[in-house]
C-alpha positions in Angstrom: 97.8 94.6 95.1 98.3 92.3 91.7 101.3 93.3 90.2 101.0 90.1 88.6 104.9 89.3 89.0 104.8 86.2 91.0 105.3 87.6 94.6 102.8 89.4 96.5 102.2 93.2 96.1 101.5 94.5 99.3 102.3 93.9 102.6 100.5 94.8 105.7 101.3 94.2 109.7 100.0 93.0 112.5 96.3 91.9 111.8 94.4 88.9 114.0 97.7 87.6 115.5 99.7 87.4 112.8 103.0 89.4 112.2 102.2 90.1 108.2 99.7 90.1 105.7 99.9 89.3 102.3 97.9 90.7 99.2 97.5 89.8 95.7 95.6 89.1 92.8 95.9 86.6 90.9 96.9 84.1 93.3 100.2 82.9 91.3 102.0 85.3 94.3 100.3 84.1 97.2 100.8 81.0 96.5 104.4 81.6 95.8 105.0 83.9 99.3 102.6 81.0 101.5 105.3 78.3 100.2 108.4 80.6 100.9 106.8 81.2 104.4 106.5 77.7 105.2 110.2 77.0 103.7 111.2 79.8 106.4 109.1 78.8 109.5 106.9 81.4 109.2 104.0 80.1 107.9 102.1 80.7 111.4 103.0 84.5 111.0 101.4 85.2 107.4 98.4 85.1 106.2 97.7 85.6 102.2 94.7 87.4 101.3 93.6 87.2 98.0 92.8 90.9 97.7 92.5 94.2 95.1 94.7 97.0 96.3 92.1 98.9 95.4 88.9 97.5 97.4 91.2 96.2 100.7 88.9 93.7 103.0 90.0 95.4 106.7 88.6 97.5 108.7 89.8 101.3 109.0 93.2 101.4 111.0 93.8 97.8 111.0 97.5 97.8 110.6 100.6 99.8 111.4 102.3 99.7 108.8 102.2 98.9 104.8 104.9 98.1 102.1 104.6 97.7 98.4 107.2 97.5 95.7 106.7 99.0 92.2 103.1 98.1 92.1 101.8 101.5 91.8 103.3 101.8 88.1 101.2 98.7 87.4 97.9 99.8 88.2 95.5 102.4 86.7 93.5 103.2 90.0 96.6 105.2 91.5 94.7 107.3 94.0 92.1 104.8 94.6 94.8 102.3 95.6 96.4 105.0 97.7 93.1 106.0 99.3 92.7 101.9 100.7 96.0 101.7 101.9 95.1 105.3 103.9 92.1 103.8 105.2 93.5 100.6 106.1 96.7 101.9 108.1 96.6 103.3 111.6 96.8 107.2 112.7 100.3 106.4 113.8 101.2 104.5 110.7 103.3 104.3 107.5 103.2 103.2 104.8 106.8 102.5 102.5 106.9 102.0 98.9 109.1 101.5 95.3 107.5 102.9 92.4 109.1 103.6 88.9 108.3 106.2 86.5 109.1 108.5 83.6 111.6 111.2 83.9 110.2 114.2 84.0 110.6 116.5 81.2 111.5 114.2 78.4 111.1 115.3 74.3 108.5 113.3 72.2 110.3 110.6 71.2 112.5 109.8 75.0 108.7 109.9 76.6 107.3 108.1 74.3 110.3 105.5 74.6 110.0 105.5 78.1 106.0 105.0 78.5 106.7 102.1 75.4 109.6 100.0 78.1 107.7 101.0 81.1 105.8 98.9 83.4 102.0 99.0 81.8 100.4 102.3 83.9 103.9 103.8 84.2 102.1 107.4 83.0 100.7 109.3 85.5 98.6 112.2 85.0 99.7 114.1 88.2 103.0 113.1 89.9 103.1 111.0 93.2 103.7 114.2 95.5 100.6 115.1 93.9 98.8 111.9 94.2 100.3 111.3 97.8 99.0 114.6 99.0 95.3 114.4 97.5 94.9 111.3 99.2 96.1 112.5 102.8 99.6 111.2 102.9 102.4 113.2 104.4 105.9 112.6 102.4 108.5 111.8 105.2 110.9 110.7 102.9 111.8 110.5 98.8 114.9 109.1 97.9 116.1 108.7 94.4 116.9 104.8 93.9 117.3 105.3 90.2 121.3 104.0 90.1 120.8 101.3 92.4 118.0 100.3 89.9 119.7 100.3 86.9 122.5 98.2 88.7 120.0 95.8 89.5 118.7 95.8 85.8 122.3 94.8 85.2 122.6 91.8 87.2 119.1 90.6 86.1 120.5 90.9 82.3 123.5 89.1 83.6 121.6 86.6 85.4 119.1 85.6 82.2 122.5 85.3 80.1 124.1 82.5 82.8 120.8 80.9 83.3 119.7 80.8 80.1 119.3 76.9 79.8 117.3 76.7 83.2 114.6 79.5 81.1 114.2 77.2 77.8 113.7 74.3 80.2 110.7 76.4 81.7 109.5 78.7 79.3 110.7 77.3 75.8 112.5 79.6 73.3 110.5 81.8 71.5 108.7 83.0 75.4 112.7 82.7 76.6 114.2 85.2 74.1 111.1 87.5 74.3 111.9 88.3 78.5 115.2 88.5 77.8 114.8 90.9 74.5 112.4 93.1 76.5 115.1 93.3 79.8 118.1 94.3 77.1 115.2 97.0 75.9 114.3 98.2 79.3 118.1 98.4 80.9 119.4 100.4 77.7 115.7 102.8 78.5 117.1 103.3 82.3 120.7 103.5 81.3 119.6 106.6 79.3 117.8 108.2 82.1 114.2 107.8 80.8 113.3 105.9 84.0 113.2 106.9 87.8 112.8 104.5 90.8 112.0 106.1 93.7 111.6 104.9 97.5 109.0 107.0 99.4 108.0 106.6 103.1 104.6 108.5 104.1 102.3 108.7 107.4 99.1 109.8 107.2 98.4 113.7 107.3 95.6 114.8 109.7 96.8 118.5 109.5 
């Protein structure tokens, strides 16, 4: 699904002998995972699709299981994107995914705050038990990653700050103090509790 982050959004397994499949749009990601896998040996085992999340290219019940992280919050087809990945897993299936979004019940400003420092589609206009249901997914598990997150935040914020030379080098200053401006923004957002990240695993419902 194109996150557009540089790594692939979704992952799917076991499809015409290979142990994963990889999909993305644009291709910066693919490209990026198809080098990693032949860095690792595993370039044999993946295959990269170049792919919508919403509009998958495989046939009902292909694969047995599906993994995306935080790609959700990125795209304005929700349930259409859901729908695909329903279609495309098996009865037996599951599908596991990260997604971040606003806390629920924030005043004016704090939501507005939030959707402002969010990923771009962060606002939903039903919430992802709602979504996961209408699209015939059963919620096995929802836990609340939402300290671990900000943690990780932290050691991003840490991480621009030590490698700060390595990010001129690549991205020159004015791009450079933009990222690490809008991280600073988006840690002190999830420090305050306006953000959520939560980890859901689902199987499709055929009750």
């Amino acid at each position: 699904i194109g996150a557009g982050a540089g790594w692939p959004g979704l992952y799917l397994s076991r499809i015409s002998g290979c142990s994963v499949v990889l999909t993305d749009l644009p291709h910066a990601g693919l490209n990026t995972a198809a080098g990693r896998a032949v860095a690792d040996g595993r370039a044999d085992a993946c295959l990269t699709v170049a792919a919508s999340g919403t509009a998958l290219p495989f046939s009902d019940g292909a694969f047995d299981a599906i993994s995306h992280s935080d790609v959700l919050c990125c795209l304005p087809e929700k349930k259409i994107a859901l729908q695909a990945c329903r279609n495309a897993v098996q009865p037996e299936g599951k599908m596991v995914f990260s997604v971040i979004s606003v806390t629920p019940g924030l005043s004016g400003p704090d939501h507005e705050a939030a959707v402002e420092n969010g990923p771009p589609y962060i606002e939903t206009d039903a919430t992802y038990t709602a979504l996961l249901e209408q699209t015939d997914w059963r919620i096995e598990v929802c836990y609340d990653m939402t300290g671990e997150f900000v943690e990780t935040n932290k050691r991003v914020v840490e991480a621009q700050n030590v490698h700060k030379q390595k990010l001129l080098d690549q991205f020159g200053e004015e791009d450079t103090n933009a990222r690490i401006k809008k991280m600073v923004t988006r840690l002190a957002i999830r420090e305050a509790g306006l953000h959520r990240r939560e980890l859901y695993v689902v199987t499709p419902n055929y009750a």
